[in-house]
C-alpha positions as CSV (number, residue, x, y, z in Angstrom):
1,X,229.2,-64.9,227.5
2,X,227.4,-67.5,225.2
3,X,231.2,-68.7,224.9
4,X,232.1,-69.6,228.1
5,X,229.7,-72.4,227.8
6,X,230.7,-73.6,224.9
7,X,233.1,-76.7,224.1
8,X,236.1,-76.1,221.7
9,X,234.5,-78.2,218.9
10,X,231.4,-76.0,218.9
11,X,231.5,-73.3,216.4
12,X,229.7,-70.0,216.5
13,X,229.1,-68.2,213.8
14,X,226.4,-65.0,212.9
15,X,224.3,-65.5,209.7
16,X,222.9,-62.2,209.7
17,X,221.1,-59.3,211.6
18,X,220.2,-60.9,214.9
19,X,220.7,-64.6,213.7
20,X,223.4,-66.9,214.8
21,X,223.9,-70.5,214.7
22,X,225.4,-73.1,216.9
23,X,227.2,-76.2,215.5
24,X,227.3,-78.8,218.6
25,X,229.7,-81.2,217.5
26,X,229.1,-85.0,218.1
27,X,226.3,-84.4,220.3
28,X,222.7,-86.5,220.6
29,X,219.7,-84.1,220.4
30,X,218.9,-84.3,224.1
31,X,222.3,-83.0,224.8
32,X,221.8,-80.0,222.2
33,X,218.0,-79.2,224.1
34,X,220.4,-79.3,227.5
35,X,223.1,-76.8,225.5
36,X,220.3,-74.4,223.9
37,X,218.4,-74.1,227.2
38,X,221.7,-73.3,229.1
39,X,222.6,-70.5,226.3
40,X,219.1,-68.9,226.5
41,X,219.3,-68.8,230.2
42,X,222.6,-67.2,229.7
43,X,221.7,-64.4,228.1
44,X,218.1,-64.1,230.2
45,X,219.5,-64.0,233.5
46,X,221.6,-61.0,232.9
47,X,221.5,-57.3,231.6
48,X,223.1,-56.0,229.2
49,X,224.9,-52.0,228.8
50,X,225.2,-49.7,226.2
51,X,226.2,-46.7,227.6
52,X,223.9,-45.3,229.6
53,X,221.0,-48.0,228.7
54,X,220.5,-50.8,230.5
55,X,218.6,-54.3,228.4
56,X,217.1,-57.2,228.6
57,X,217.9,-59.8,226.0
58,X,215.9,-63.5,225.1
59,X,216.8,-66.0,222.7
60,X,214.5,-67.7,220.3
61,X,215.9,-70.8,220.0
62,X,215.6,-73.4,216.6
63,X,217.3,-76.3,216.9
64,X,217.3,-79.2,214.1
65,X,219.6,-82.9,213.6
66,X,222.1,-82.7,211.7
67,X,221.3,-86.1,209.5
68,X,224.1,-86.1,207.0
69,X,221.5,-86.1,204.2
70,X,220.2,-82.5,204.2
71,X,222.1,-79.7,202.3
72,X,223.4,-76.5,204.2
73,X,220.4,-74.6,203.1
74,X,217.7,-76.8,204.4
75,X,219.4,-77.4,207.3
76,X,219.8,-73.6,208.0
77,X,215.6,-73.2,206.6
78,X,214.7,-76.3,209.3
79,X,216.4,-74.2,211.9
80,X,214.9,-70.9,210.9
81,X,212.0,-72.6,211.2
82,X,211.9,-73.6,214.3
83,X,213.2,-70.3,215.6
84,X,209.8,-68.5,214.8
85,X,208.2,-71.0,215.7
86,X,209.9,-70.4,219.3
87,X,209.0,-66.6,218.5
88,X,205.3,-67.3,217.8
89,X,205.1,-69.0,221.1
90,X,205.6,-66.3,222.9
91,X,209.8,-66.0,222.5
92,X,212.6,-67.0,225.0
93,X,212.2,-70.5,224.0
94,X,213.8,-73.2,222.3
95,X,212.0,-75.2,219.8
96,X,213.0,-78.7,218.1
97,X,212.3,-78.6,214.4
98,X,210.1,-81.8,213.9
């Protein structure tokens, strides 16, 4: 679903548990808010199946600039970041790591 909306130099990839991160290639920070927003609204406009069980999903959303001066780690800690901090304001939200 999430894919669909992606461009082929965007890469996917799951971290862990529920986590997954988004690598917008070549793109300003505006353009990433516009990408994030349309991938949360994605998944919240539709419902989800397993089985018999029908559910509702949001996205937390941290988003952080990719400088060229920050290792892998902090860049993926900035993020992380960001994302609770989208999760402490009430979820379904994306939030710029400032």
């Amino acid at each position: 679903m999430i894919l669909n909306d992606l461009r082929t130099e965007d890469i996917l990839f799951r971290v862990g548990g529920d986590e997954f991160v988004v690598l917008l290639d070549g793109i300003n920070i505006d353009g990433a808010k516009v990408a994030a927003e349309r991938m949360r609204l994605v998944i919240d406009n539709n419902t989800f199946y397993l089985g018999n069980q029908q559910f509702h999903l949001t996205l937390s959303i941290g988003l952080v600039r990719i400088d060229g001066e920050m290792d892998t780690m902090t860049l993926l800690s900035k993020a992380d970041g960001a994302m609770y901090r989208a999760k402490e304001q009430g979820k379904n939200r994306c939030v710029l790591h400032s």
